[in-house]
Structures are given as structure tokens and as C-alpha cells.
N, C-alpha and C positions, 0 to 999 in steps of 0.2 A: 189779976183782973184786967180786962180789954178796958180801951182807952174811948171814949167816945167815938176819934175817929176811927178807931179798927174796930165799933160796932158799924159804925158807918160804913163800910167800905164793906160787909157780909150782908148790911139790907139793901147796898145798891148791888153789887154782885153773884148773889145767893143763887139765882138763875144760871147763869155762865157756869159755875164750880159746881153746879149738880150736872150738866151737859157734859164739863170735863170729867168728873165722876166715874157717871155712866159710859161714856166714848174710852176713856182709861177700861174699864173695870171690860165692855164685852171687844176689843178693838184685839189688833195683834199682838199686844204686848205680852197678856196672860194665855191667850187661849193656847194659845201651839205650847208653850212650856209646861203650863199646869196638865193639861191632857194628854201627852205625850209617853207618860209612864202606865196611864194606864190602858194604854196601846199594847204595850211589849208583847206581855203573853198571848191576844189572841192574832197579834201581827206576825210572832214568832211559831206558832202553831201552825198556822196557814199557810206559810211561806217558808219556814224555816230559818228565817234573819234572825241574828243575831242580837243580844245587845247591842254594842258597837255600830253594826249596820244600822239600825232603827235611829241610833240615837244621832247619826247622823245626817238624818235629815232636818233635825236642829239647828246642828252645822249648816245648811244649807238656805234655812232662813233668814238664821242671825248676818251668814255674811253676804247674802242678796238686801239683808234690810242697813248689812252698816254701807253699803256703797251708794245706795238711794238715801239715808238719813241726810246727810248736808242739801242736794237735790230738793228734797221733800222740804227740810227747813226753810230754804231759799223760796220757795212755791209761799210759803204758811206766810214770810215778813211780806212779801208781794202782794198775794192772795186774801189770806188770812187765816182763819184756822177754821171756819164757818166750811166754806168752800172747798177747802182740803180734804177735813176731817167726813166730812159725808160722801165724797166720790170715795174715799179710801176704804170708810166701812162698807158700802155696798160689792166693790170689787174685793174685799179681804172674805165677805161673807160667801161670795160666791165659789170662789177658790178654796177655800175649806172643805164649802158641802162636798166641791169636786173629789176631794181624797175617798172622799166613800167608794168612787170606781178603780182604787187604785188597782192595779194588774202585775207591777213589776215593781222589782227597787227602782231601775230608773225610772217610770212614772211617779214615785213616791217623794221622789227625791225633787223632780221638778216642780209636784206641786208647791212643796213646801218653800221652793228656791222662787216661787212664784208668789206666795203670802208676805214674801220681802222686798218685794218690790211692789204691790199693790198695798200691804197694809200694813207699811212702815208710815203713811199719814191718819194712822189711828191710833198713833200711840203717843207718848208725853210729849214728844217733837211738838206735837201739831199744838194739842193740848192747852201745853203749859204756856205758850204762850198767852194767851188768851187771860190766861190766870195771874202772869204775871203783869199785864196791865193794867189787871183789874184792880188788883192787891199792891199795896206797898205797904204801908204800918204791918200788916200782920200776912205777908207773902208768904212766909216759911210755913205759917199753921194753915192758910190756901193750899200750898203744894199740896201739904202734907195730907192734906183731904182730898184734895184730887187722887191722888196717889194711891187712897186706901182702896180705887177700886182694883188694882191686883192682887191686893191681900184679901176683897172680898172673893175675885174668882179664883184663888188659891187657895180657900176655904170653898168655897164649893164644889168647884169643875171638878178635881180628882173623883168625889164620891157621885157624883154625877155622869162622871162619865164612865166607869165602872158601873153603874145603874143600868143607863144607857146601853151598854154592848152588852151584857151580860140579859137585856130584854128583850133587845132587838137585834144585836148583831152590833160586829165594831164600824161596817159602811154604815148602816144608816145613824147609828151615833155620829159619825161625822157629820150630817148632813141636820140633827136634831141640836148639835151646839151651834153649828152657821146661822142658827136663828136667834140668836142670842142679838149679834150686831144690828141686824134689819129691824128686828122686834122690840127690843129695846131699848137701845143705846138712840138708832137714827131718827123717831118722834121728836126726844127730846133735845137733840142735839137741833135738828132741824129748826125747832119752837124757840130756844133756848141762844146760842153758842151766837153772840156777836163779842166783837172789838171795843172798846170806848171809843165816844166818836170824839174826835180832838178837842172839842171845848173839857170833853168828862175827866181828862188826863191829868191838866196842870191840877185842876180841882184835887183830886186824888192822892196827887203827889207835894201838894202845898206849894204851891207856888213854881216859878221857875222854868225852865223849858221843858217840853212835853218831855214825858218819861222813853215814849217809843221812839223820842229823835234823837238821845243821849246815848251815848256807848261808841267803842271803838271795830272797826272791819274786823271780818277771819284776816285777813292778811297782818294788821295789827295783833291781836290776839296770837298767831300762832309766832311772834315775835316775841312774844314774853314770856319768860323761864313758870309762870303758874299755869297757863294754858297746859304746857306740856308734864308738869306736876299731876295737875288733874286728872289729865289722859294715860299717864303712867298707871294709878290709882287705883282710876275704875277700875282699867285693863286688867291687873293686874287684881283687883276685890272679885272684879268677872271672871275670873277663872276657875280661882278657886268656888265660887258660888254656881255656878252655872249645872255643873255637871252635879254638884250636892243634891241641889235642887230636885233635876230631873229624874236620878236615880235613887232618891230618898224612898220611895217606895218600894223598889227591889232593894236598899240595906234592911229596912225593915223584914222583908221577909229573908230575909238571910238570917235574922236574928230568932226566928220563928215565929214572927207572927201572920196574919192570915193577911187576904189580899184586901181585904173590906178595912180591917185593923191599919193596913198600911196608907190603905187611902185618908181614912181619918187623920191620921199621923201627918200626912203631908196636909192636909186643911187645916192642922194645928199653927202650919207653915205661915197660911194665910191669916190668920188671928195677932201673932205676931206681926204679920208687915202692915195691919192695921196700927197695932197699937207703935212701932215702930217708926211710924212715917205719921203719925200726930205727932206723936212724940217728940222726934226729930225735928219738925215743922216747929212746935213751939218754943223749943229750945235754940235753934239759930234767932229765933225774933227775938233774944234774950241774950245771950252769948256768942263769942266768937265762933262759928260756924265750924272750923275742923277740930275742935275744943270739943265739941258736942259730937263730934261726929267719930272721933276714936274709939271710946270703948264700945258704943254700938256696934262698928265694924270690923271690930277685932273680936269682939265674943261668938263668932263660931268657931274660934278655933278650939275653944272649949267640945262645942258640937263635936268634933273632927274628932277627938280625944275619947269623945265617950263611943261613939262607934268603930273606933281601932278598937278599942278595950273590948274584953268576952262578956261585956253586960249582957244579959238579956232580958234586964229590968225595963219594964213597958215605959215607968217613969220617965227614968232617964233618956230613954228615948226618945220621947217628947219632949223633954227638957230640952234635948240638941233641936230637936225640928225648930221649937222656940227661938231660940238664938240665932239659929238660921234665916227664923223670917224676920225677926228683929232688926239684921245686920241688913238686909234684901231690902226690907223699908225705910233704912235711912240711907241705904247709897242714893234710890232712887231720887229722895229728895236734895240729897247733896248735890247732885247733878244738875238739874234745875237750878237751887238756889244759889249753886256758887257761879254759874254762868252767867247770872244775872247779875248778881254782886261785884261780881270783878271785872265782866267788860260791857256791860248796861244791855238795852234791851233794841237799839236802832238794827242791832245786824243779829240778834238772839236767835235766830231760828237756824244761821250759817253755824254760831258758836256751838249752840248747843247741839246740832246737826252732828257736828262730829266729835264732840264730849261724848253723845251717843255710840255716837258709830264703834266708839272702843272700847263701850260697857256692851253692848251688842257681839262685839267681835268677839270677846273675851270667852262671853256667857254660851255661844257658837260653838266653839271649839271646845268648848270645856267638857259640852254634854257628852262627845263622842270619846272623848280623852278619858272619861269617865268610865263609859262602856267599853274601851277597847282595854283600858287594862284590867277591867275584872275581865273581861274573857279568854285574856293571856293569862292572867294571876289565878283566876277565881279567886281574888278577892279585892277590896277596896282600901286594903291598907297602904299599899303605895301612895297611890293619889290624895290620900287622906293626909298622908302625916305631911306630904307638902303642901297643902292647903292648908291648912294653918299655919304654916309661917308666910304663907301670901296672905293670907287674914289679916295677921300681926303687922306685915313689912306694909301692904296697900294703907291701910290706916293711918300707921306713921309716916306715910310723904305728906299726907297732908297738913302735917303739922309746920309745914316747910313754907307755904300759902306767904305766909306772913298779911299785913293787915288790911282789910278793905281801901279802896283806894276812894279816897277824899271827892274826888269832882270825876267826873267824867264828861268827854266835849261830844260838844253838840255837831248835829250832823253838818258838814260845810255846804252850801246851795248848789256846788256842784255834784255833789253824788246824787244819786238813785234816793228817793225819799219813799221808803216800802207804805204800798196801796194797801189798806186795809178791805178785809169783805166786808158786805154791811152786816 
């Protein structure tokens, strides 16, 4: 049961956490990963690129976005996440449709290298801020909602965007999802996405000094053996997930099933990292946070298991996609809520900036690592059976955290005190 004030805090907040939602669900985070797969065959047809090749423009986002993610956070504690989060969707929207002219891999390549650095402030960076201010009694089951909107466009975008290319062509598919962010997401964000203004904070937080002036610097933080725990983690959860992910639709059709069938299969992905990332969400507001957060993140290696194996049971199949988005929506919220937890929220947008930057980085390299050894192997058993023990081993560092920390200090009057948007 919620607590009075954690109904509290979802009828003052309800507005903000549908903005982040929305900004989550049509923003950088989903679009380029989720749609990506279902590029290959008419991007490889027309050009003759490879797996590998394609999937490397992946690469090219993830680490255009992990170099600008601290950048971007440092803009969001200054700024705010109002400000950010809508110059980033109009310029993320634009740069998308642009792929439709793509001509060359190197134009392909730079679009993508270019959605990382414009629409790395539409994604949880900018976000969760916002959310984390809003929320304290029930912030985990906040993320965890914000969050759902990548499991929602991983549920859709695949069978949408195979819709899409397969009616009009894969250019103006690109230029038919770039309407997602302008059309969607930026009304409400616009209507919607402010800060608490200083009196709403202590209120929130019960007493005490405001929540957004409490926490310790990135230079503090990357001083402490759990910052770099964390960063090890993701990186190392990102890796093995990344390239799963993108090429979960070509393992499906390796196993025989059709291209529609494969698409479904990966929006199963998305259904997962819904129920995943509530899930998760309510469970840190309850329990020790990497407590909760291990068998979530370690059960695709199960996934990994049954696609080395000759199944070609549709079930099973699914099952692994399951697990997969499962594990995909509780990192996301792990990221979030243990940046907040462990070194407060005065410098959250530098910390979790580059918390990011190494689930980004990871998720980057992973896709094309993915594609280059099926196209050396034809197949994905390599890669497979070492992801799951990065499943396994990313999981258990977190267990290593050890316990929330008691007080956090408040910001001293000579630093930089971050300006909120209105």
C-alpha cells in the first residue's frame, strides 16, 4: 500500500512524470536502438552493408552520446531539464528525418554520430532529473514509470517501423518516426516538465535542507570506490545487452522465423522492460537496491542459453526476449536511482552524466561486436556464451555497493548553486 505521502507526491507530480514519460519513450534513448534492426535488410540490399557495418552506426551514436552525456547533465543541473529536454527533441527529430537522404556509409554514419550529440538531452540524463526532485518517498516506482517509456517504444517501433519501410520505403520511414519527438513528446513536455520551485522541495522531502542542494561533486564521487563499482556494472551489463538487443531480430530469423514474427518478438522486449522497470522501481522503495537488482540483471543469461541452444521453439524464444527486456528495465532504473542514493542530487546531472556515459558506451560497441562476429562466425554463439557471464559477473559487483549512506552535505555557499528552468 502507498503511504499517504507517496500518494502525495504522484497528485503534486503526475504532470512532470507523464512529460518524462513521453520525452523517455519518443527522445534518443529508444528510437535509434529499437529501429535499427529493422533497417538491416532493406539498408543491406540497397547498399550491400553488411551486418557489422549497419550496426555500427550504433557505435557511433552511443559514443557521440557518452562524450556529451556529463556536458548535457551539467546544462540539465544549471538549466534545468524543461530547457534542455526540448531544444534536444527538436534537434534529435531533425537529424533522424535527415537519415532518410542517406547516400553513403559515411553519411550514415555521421548522421547517427550526430543524434549523439543533439539527442543525448532527451534522454533519462535530462529526464530523471526532474523526477528525481519530484519524488522522494516513492522515487524508485517514479523512475520506474518514467522509464517505461522505452519498453513502450520497444514494443512498438520494431513492428512499426518494418510497417513503415515495407509501405513507403526505409527513407521515408526515417523521416515518419522523426515525428514521434515534435508530435508527441514536445506539447507535453513543453505544457508539463518544470522543477520544484524551492519552497516545494523541503516540503517533499520532510523537512531539512532542500533535496537539490544535498549531494556530493563528480570530483567527490569519482573518489569513491562505488562510483566506480557502478561504472564497472553497467559497462560491463551494456555490453553484453546492447548488441542482444539490436540483433534480436536477425537471431530470430536465424532460427526460422519470419521477419514480422521477429519484429513481434523484439516488442515482446519492450513489454518486459515495462514490467521490469516498475517492477524494479518498486522494489528499491522497499529493499536494498543491488538486492533487487541481481536476479533481474543476471537472468538473460538464461536468454543467452536458449539461443546458443538448437531450439527453434517460438516459446522459448520469447521467453529469452522476456528476460532480456526484464534485465534492460531494471538497469535503466538502477542507474538513476543509485546515483541519487549514493551521492544526492546538488551535482546529479554531472554524476549520473557519466554513470551514463558507460551504459551508453558499453550498449555502442556492443551492437557492432554483435554484428561483426556473426559476419565472421555466421553465428552468434561466440558472443552469446560470453554474455552471459557478463550478465552473471555485472550483477554481482553490485552487490559490493555496500549500504546507503546516512546524511549527505549540503552544498558550501561557495560553489556554483545549479539554476533551475522554470
Amino acid at each position: 500500500m502507498m503511504d499517504k505521502a507517496g500518494r502525495g507526491e504522484f497528485t503534486r507530480g503526475w504532470r512532470v512524470l507523464l512529460a518524462a514519460l513521453l520525452g523517455t519513450m519518443c527522445g534518443a534513448s529508444p528510437l535509434p536502438y529499437n529501429t535499427i534492426g529493422s533497417f538491416l535488410q532493406p539498408l543491406g540490399q540497397e547498399f550491400g552493408w553488411n551486418a557489422g557495418a549497419i550496426m555500427t552506426a550504433v557505435m557511433c551514436f552511443g559514443l557521440s552520446g557518452c562524450l556529451c552525456a556529463p556536458v548535457v547533465g551539467a546544462l540539465a543541473d544549471r538549466y534545468g531539464a524543461r530547457v534542455v529536454g526540448l531544444l534536444s527533441l527538436v534537434a534529435f527529430a531533425v537529424v533522424f528525418a535527415a537519415l532518410g537522404l542517406t547516400g553513403s556509409l559515411a553519411m550514415f554514419y555521421a548522421g547517427y554520430l550526430l543524434i549523439g550529440v543533439v539527442g543525448i538531452g532527451s534522454t533519462p540524463i535530462t529526464w530523471s532529473r526532474a523526477v528525481n526532485l519530484w519524488f522522494v518517498r516513492r522515487r524508485g516506482m517514479a523512475l520506474g514509470i518514467m522509464l517505461t517509456g522505452t519498453g513502450l517504444a520497444a514494443f512498438f517501433l520494431p513492428t512499426t517501423a518494418v510497417f513503415l519501410i515495407q509501405h513507403w520505403g526505409w527513407r521515408w520511414a526515417y523521416a515518419a518516426l522523426a515525428l514521434l519527438p515534435v508530435v508527441v513528446a514536445l506539447p507535453v513536455v513543453w505544457s508539463f516538465m518544470r522543477e520544484p520551485a524551492a519552497g516545494q522541495v523541503p516540503a517533499l522531502a520532510g523537512g531539512g535542507a532542500s533535496i537539490d542542494r544535498t549531494g556530493v561533486t563528480l570530483v567527490e564521487a569519482m573518489r569513491d570506490r562505488r562510483f566506480w563499482i557502478m561504472m564497472l556494472a553497467f559497462l560491463v551489463i551494456s555490453i553484453a545487452y546492447g548488441g542482444f538487443h539490436t540483433n534480436l531480430q536477425n537471431m530470430a530469423r536465424l532460427k526460422g522465423l519470419s521477419r514480422e514474427t521477429g519484429a513481434l518478438i523484439a516488442g515482446c522486449v519492450g513489454l518486459a522492460i515495462i514490467v521490469g522497470r516498475v517492477g524494479a522501481g518498486m522494489l528499491v522503495d522497499r529493499i536494498w537496491a543491488p538486492v533487487a537488482a541481481f536476479p533481474l540483471l543476471a537472468m538473460p543469461a538464461l536468454g543467452c542459453v536458449i539461443f546458443i541452444s538448437d531450439t527453434t521453439s517460438t516459446g522459448l524464444i520469447v521467453l529469452a526476449a522476456i528476460l532480456l527486456g526484464g534485465a534492460a528495465g531494471a538497469e535503466a532504473d538502477m542507474i538513476s536511482y543509485l546515483a541519487g542514493r549514493y551521492f544526492g542530487m546538488a551535482f546529479y546531472g554531472r554524476i549520473y552524466g557519466m554513470l551514463y556515459a558507460a551504459f551508453g558506451c558499453g550498449a555502442a560497441i556492443s551492437a557492432p561486436i554483435y554484428g561483426y562476429v556473426f559476419s565472421a562466425t555466421g553465428s552468434y554463439v561466440p558472443i552469446l556464451a560470453a554474455a552471459a557471464v557478463m550478465f552473471l559477473g555485472g550483477a554481482a559487483l553490485l552487490l559490493l555497493l555496500g549500504p546507503y549512506p546516512v546524511s549527505l552535505p549540503a552544498i558550501r555557499p561557495a560553489q556554483p548553486v545549479p539554476v533551475h528552468g522554470s
